[in-house]
Gaussian input, Z-matrix of N, CA and C with variables (Angstrom, degrees):
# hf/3-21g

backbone

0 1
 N
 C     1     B1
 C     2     B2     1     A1
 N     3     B3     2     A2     1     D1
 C     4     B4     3     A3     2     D2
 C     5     B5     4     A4     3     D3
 N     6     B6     5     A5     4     D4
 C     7     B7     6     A6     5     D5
 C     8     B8     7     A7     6     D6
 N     9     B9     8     A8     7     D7
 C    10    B10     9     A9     8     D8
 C    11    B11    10    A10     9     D9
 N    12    B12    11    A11    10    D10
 C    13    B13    12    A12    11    D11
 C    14    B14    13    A13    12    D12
 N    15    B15    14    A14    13    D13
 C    16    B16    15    A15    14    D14
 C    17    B17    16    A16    15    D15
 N    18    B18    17    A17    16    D16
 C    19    B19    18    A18    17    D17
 C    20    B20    19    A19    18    D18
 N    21    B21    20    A20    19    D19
 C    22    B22    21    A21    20    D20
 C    23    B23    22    A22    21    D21
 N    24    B24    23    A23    22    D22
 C    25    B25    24    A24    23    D23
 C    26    B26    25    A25    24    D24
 N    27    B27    26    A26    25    D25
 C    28    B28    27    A27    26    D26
 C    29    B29    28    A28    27    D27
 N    30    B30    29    A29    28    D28
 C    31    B31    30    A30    29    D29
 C    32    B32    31    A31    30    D30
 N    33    B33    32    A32    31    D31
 C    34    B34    33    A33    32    D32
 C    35    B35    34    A34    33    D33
 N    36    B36    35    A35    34    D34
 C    37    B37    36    A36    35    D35
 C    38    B38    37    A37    36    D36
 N    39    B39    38    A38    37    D37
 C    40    B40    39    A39    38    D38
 C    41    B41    40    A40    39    D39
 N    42    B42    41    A41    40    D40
 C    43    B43    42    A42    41    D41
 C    44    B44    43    A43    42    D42
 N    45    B45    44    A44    43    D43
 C    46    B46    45    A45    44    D44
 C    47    B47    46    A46    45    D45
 N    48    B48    47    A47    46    D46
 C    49    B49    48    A48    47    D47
 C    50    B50    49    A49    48    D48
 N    51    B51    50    A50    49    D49
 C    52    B52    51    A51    50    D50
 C    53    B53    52    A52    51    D51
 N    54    B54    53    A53    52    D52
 C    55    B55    54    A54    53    D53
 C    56    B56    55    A55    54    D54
 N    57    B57    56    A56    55    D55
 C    58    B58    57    A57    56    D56
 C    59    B59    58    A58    57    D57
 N    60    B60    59    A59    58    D58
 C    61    B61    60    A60    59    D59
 C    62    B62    61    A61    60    D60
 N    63    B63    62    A62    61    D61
 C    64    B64    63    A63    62    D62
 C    65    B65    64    A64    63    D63
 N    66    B66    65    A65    64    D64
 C    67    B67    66    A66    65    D65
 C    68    B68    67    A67    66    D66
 N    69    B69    68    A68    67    D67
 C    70    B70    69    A69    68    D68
 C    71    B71    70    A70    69    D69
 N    72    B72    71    A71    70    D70
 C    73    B73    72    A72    71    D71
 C    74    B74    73    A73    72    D72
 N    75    B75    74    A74    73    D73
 C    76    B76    75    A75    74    D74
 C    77    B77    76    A76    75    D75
 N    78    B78    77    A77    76    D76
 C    79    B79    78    A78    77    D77
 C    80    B80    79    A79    78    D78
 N    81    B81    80    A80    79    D79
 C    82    B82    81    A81    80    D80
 C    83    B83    82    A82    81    D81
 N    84    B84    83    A83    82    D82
 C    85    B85    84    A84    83    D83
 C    86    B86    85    A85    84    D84
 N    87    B87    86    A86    85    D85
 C    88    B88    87    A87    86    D86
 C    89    B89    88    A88    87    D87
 N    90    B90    89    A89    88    D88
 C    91    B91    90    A90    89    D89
 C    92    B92    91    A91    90    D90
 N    93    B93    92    A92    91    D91
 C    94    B94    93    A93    92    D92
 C    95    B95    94    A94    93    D93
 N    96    B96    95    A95    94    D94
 C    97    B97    96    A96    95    D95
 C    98    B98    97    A97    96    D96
 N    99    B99    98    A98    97    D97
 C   100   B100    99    A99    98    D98
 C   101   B101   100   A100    99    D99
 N   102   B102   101   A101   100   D100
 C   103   B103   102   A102   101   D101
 C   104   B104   103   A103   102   D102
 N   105   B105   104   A104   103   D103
 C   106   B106   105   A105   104   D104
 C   107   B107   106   A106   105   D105
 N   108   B108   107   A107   106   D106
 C   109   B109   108   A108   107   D107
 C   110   B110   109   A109   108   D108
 N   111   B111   110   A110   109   D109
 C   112   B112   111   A111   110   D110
 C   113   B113   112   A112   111   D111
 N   114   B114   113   A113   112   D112
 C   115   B115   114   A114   113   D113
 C   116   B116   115   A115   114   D114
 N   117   B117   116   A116   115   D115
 C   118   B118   117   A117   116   D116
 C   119   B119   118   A118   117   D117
 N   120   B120   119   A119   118   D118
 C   121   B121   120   A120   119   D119
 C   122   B122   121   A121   120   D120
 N   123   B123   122   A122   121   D121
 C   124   B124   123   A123   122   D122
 C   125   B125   124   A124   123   D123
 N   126   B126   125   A125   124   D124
 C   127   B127   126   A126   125   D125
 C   128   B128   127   A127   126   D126
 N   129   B129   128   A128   127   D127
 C   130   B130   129   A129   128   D128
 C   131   B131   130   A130   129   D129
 N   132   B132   131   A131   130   D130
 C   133   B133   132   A132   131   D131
 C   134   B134   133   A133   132   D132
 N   135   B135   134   A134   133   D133
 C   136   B136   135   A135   134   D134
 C   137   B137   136   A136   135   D135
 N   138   B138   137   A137   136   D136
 C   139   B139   138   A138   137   D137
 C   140   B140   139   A139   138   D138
 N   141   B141   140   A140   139   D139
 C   142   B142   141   A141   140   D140
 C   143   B143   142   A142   141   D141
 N   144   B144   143   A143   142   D142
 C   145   B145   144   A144   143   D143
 C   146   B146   145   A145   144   D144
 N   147   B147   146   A146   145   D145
 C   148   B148   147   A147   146   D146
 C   149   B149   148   A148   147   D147
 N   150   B150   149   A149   148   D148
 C   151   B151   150   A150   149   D149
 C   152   B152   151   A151   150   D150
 N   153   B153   152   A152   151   D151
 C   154   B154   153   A153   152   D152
 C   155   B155   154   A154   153   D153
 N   156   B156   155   A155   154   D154
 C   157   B157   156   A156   155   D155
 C   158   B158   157   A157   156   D156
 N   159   B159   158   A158   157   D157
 C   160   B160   159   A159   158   D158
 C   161   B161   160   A160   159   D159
 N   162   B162   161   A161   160   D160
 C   163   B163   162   A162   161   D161
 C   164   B164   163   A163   162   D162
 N   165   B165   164   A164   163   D163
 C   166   B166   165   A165   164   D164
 C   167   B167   166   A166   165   D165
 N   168   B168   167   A167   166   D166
 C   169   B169   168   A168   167   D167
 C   170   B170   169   A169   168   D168
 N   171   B171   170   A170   169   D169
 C   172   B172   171   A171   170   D170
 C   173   B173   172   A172   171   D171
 N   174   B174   173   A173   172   D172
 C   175   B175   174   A174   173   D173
 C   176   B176   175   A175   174   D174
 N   177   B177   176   A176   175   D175
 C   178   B178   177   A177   176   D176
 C   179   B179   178   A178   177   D177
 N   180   B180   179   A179   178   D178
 C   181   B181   180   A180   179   D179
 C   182   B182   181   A181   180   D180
 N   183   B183   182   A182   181   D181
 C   184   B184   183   A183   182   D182
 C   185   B185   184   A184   183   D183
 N   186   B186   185   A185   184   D184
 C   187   B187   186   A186   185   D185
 C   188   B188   187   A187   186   D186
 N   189   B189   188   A188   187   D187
 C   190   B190   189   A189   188   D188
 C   191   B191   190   A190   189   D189
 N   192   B192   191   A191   190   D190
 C   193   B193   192   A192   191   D191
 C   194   B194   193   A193   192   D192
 N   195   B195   194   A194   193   D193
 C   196   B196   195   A195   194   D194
 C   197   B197   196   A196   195   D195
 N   198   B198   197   A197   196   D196
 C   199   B199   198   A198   197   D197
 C   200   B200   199   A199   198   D198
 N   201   B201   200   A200   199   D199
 C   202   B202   201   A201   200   D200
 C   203   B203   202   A202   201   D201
 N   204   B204   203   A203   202   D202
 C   205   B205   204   A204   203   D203
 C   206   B206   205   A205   204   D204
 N   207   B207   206   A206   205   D205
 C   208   B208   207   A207   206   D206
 C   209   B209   208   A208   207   D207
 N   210   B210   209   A209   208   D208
 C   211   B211   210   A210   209   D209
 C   212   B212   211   A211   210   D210
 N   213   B213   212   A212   211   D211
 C   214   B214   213   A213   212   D212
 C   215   B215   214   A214   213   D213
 N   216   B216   215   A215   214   D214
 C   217   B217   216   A216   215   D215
 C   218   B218   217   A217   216   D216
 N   219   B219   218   A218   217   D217
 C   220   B220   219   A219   218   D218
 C   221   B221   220   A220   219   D219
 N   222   B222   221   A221   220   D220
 C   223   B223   222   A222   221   D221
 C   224   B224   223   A223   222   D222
 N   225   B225   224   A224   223   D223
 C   226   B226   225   A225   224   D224
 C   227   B227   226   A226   225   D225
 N   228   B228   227   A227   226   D226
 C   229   B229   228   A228   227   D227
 C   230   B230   229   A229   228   D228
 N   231   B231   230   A230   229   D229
 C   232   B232   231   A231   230   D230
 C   233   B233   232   A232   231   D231
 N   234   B234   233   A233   232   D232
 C   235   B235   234   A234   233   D233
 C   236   B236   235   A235   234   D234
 N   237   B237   236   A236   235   D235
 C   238   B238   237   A237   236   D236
 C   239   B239   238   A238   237   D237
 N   240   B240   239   A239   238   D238
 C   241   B241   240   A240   239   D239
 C   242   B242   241   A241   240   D240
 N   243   B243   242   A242   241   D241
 C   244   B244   243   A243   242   D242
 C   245   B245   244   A244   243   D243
 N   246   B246   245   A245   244   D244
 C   247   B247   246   A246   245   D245
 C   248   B248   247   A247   246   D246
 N   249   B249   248   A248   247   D247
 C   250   B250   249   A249   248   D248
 C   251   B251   250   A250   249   D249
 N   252   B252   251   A251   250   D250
 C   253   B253   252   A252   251   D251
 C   254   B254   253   A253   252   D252
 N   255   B255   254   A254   253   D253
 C   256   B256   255   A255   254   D254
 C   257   B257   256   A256   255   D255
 N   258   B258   257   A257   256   D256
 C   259   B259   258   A258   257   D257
 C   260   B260   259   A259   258   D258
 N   261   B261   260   A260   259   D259
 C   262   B262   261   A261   260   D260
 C   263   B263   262   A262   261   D261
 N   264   B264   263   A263   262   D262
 C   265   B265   264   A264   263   D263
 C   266   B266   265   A265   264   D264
 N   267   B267   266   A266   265   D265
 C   268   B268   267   A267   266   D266
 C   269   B269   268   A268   267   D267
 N   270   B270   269   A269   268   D268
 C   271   B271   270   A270   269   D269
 C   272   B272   271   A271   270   D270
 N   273   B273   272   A272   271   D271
 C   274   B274   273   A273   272   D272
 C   275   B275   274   A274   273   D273
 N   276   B276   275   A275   274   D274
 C   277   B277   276   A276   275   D275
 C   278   B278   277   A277   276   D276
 N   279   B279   278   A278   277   D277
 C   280   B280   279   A279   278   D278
 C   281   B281   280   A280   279   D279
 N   282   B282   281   A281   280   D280
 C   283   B283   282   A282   281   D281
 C   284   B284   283   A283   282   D282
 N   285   B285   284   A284   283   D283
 C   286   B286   285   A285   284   D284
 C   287   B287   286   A286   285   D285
 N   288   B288   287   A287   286   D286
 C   289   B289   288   A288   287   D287
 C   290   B290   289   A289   288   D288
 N   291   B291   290   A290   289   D289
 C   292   B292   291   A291   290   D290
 C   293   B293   292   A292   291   D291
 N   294   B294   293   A293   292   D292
 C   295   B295   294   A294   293   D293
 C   296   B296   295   A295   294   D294

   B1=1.4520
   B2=1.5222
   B3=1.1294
   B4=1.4885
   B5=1.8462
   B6=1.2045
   B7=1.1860
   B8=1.4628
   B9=1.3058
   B10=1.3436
   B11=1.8415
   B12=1.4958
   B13=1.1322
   B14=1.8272
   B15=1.2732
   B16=1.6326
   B17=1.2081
   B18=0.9697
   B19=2.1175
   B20=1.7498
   B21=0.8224
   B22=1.4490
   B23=1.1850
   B24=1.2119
   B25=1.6720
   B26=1.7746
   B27=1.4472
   B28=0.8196
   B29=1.5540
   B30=1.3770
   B31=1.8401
   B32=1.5444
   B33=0.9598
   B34=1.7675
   B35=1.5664
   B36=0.9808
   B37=1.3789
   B38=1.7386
   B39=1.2402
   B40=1.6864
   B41=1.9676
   B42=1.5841
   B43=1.2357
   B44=1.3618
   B45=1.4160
   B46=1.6271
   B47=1.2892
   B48=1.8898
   B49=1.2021
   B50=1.5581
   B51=1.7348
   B52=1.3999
   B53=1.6333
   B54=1.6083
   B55=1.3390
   B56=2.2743
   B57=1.3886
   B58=1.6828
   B59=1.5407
   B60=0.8233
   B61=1.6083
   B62=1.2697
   B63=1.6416
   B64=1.5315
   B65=1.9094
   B66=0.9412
   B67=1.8367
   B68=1.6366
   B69=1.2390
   B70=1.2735
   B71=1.9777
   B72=1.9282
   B73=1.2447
   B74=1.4675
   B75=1.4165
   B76=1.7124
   B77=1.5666
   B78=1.3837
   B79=1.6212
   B80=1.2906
   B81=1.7286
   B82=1.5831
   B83=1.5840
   B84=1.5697
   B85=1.4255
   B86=2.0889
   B87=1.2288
   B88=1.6192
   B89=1.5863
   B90=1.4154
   B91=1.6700
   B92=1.7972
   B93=1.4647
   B94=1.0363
   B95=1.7972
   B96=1.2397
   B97=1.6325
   B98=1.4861
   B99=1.3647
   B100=1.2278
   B101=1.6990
   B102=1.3690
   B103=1.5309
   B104=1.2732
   B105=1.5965
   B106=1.8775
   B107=1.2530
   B108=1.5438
   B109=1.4677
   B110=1.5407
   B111=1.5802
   B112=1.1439
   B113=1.7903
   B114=2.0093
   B115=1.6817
   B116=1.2606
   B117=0.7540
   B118=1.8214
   B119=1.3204
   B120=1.8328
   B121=0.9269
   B122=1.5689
   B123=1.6221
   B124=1.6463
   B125=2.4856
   B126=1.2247
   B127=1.1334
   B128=1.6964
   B129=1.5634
   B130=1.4587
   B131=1.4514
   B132=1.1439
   B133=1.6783
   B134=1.3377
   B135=1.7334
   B136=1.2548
   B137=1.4799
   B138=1.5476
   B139=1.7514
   B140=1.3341
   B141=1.8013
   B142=0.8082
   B143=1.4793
   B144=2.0588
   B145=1.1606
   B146=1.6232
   B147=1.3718
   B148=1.4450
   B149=1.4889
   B150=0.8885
   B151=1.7781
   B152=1.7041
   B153=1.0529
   B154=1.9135
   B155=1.6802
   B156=1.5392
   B157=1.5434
   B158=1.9758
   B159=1.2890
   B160=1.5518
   B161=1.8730
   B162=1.8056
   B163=1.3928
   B164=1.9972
   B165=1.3244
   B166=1.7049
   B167=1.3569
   B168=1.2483
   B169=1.9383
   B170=1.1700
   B171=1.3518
   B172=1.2228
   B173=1.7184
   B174=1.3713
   B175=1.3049
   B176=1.4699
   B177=1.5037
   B178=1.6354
   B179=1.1611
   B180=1.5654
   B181=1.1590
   B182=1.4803
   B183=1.1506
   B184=1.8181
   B185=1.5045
   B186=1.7125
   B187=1.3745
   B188=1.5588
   B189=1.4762
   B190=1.7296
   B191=1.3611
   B192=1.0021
   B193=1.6079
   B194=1.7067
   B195=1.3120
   B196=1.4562
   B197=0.9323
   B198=1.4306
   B199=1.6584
   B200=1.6043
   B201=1.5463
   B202=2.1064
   B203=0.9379
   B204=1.4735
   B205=1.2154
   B206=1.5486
   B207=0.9766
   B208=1.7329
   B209=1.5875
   B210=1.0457
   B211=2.1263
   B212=1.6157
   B213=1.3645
   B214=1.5708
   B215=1.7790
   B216=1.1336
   B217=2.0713
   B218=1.8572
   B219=1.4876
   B220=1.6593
   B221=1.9198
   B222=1.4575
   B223=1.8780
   B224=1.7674
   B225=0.6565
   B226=1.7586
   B227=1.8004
   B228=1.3249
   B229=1.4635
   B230=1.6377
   B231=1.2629
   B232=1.1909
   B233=1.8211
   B234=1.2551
   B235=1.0859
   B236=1.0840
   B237=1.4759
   B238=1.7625
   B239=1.7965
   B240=1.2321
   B241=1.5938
   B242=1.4554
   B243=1.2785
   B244=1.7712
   B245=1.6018
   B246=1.4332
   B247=1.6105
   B248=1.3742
   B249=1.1812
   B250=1.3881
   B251=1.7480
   B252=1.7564
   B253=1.2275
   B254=1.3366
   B255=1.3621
   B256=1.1440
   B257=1.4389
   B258=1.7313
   B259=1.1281
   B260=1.7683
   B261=1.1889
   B262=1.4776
   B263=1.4234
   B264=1.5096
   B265=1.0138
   B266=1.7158
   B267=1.6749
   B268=1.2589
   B269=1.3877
   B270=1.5333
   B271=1.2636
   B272=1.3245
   B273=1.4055
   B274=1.2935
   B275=1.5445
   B276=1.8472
   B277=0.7369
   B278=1.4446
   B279=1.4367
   B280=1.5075
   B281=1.5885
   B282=1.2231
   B283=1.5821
   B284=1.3445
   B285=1.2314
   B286=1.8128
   B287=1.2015
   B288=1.5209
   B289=1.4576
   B290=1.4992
   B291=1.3822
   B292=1.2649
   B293=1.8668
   B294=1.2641
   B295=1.6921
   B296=1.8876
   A1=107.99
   A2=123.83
   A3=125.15
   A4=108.86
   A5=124.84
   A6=122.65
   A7=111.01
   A8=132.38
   A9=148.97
   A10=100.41
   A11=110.48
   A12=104.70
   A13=135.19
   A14=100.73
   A15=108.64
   A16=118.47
   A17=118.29
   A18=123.09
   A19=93.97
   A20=145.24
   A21=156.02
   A22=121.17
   A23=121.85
   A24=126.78
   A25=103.00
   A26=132.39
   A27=134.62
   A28=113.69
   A29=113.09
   A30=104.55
   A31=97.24
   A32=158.35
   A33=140.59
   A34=95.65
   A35=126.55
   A36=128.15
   A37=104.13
   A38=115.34
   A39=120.86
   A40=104.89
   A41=112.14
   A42=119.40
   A43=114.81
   A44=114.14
   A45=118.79
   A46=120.65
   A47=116.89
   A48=140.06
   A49=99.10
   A50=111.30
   A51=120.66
   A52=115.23
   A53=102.79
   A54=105.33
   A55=104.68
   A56=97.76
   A57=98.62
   A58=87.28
   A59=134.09
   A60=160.13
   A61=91.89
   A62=123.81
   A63=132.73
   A64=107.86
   A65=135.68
   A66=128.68
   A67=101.96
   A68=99.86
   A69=120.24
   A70=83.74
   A71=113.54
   A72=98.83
   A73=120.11
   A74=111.90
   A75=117.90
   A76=96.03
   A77=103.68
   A78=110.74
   A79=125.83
   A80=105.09
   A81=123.29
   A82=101.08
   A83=134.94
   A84=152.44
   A85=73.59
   A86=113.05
   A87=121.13
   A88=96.34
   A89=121.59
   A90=111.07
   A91=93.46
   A92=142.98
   A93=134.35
   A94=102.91
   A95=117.74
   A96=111.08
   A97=113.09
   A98=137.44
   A99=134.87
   A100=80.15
   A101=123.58
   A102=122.38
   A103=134.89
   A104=93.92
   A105=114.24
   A106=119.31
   A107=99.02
   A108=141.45
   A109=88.52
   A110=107.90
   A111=117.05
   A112=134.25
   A113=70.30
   A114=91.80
   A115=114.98
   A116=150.46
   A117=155.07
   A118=107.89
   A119=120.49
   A120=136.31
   A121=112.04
   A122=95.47
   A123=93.53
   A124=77.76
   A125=108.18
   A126=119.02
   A127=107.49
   A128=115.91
   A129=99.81
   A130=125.00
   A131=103.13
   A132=120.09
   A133=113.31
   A134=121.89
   A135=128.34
   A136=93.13
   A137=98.71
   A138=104.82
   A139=114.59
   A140=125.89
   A141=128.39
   A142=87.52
   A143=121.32
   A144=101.01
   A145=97.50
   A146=110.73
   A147=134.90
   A148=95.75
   A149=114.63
   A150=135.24
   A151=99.94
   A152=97.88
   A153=118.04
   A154=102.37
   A155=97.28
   A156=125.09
   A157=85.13
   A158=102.70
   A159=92.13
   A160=120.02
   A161=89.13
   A162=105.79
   A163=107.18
   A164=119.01
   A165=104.08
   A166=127.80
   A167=94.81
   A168=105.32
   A169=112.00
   A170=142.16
   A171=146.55
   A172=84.68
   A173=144.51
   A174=159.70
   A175=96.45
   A176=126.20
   A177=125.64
   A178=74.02
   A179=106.79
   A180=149.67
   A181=133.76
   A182=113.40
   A183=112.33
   A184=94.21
   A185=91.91
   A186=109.47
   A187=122.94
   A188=108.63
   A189=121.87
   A190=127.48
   A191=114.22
   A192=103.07
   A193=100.94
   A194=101.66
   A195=118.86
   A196=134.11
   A197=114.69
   A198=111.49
   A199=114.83
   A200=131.19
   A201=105.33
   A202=95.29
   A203=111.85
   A204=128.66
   A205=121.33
   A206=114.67
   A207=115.43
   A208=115.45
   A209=104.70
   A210=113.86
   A211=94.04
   A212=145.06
   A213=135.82
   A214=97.48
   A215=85.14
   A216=90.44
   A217=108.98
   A218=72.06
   A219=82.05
   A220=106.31
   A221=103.53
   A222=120.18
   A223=90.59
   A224=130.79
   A225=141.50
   A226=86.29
   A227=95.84
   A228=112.58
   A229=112.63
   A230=113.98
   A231=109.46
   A232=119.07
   A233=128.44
   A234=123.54
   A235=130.54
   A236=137.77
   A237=121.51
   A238=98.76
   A239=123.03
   A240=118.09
   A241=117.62
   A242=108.83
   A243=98.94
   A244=96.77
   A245=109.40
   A246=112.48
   A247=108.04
   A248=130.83
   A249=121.79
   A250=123.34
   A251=97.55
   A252=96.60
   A253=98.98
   A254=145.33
   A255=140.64
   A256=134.72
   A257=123.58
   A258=149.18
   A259=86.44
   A260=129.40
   A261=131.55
   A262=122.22
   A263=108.20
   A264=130.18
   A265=112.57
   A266=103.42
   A267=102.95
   A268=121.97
   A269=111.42
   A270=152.38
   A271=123.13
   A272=155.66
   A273=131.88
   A274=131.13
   A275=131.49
   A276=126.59
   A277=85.38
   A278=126.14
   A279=124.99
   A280=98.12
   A281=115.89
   A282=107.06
   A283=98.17
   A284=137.89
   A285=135.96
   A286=103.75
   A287=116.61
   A288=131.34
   A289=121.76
   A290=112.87
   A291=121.29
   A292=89.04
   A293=124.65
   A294=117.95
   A295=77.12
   D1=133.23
   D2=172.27
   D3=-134.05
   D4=173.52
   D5=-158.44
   D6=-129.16
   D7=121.63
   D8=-145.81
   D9=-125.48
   D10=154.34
   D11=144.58
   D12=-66.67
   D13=135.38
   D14=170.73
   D15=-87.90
   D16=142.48
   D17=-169.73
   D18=-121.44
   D19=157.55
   D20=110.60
   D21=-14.90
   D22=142.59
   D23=-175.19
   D24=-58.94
   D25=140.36
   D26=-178.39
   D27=-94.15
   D28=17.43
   D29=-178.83
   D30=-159.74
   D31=177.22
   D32=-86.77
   D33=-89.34
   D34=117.05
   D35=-155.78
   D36=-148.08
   D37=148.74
   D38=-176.10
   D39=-78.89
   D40=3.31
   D41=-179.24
   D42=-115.61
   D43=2.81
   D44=-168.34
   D45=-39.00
   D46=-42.80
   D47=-151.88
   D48=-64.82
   D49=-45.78
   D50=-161.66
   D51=-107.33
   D52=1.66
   D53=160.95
   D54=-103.86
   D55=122.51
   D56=-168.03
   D57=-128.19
   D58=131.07
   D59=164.69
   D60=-58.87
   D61=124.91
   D62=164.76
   D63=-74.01
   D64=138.98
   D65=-179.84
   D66=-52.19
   D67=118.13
   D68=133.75
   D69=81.46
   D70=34.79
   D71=152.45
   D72=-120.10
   D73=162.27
   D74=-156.87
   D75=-96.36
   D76=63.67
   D77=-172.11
   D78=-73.98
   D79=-16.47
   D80=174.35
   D81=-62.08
   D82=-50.71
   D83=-148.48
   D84=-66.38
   D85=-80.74
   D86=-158.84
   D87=-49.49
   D88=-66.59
   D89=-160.20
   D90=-61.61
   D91=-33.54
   D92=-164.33
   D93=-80.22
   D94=-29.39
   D95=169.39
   D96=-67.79
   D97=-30.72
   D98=-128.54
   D99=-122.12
   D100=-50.90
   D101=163.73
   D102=-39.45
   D103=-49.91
   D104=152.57
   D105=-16.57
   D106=-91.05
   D107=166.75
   D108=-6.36
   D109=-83.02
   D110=-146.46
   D111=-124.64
   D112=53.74
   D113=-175.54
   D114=-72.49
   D115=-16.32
   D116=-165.04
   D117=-126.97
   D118=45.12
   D119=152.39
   D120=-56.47
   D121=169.92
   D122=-171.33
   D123=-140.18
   D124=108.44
   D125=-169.27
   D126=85.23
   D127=-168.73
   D128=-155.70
   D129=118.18
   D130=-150.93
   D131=167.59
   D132=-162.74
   D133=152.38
   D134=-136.21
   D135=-86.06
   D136=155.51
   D137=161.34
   D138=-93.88
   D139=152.51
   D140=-165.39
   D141=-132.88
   D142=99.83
   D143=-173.78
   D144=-135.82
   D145=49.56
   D146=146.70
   D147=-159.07
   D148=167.43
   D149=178.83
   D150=29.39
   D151=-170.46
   D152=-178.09
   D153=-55.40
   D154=-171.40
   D155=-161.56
   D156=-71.86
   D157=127.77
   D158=173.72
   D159=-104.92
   D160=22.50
   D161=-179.82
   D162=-75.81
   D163=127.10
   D164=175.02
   D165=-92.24
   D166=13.82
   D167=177.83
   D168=-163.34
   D169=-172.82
   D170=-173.99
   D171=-112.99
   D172=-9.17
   D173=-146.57
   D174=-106.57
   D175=-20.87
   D176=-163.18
   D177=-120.54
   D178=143.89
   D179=129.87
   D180=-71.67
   D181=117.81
   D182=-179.16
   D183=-83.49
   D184=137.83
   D185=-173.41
   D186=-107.20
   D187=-52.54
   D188=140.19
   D189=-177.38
   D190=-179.46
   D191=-169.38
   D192=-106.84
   D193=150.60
   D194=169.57
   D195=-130.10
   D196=114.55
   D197=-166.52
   D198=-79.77
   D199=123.41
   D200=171.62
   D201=-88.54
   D202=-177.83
   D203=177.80
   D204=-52.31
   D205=-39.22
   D206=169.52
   D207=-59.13
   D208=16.14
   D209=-177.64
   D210=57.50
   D211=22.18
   D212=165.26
   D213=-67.35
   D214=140.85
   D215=163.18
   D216=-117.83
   D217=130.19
   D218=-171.68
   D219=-109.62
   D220=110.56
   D221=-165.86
   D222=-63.33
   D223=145.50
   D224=171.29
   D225=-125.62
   D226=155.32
   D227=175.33
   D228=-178.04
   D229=140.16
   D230=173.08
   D231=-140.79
   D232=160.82
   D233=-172.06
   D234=-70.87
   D235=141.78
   D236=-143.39
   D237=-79.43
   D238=-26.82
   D239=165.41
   D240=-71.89
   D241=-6.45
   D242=-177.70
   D243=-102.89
   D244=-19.96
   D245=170.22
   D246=-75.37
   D247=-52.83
   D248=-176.12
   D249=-60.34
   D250=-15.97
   D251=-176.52
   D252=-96.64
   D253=25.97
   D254=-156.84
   D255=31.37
   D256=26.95
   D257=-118.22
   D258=-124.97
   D259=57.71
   D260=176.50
   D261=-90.51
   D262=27.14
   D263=163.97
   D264=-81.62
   D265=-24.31
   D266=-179.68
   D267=-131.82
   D268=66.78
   D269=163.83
   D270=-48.03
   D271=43.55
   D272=-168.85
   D273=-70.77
   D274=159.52
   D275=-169.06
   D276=-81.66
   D277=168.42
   D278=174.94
   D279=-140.47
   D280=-26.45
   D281=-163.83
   D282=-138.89
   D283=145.72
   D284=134.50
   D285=-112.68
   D286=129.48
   D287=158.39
   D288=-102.01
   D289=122.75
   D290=-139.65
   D291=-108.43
   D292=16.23
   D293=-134.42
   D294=-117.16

């Protein structure tokens, strides 16, 4: 395991405003290698690998993904004050990927 930068989901996302596409760069190719890399992060920001960002605020934190046995990925996330308080009692599911 080695440790990469994390980017933000690149398509309907609670960060859209402050991610801006420079003209005419292929910026999807870089955030989609570097996301790659470092999908099975443990903290971060969520993957969105059916539909949009399945993060609901810029306030949640993606926590990690879990695969069950049926290959579903289940998004864990929790709120950046319930993370700081070490408060993982209040964890929500945010995403199932069924793909």
């Amino acid at each position: 395991m080695f440790k990469t930068l994390d980017l933000p989901e690149a398509s309907d996302s609670p960060w859209n405003e402050e991610r801006q596409p420079q003209p005419n760069a292929d910026e999807d190719a870089v955030f989609d290698y570097f996301r790659e890399l470092n999908f099975d992060n443990f903290l971060g920001y969520g993957r969105a690998t059916t539909g949009d960002d399945p993060t609901p605020s810029r306030d949640s934190r993606h926590l990690i993904i879990l695969t069950n046995s049926l290959g579903c990925r289940l998004h864990l996330q929790i709120h950046q004050n319930d993370l700081a308080a070490q408060d993982f009692n209040k964890v929500t599911l945010n995403w199932v990927d069924f793909d």
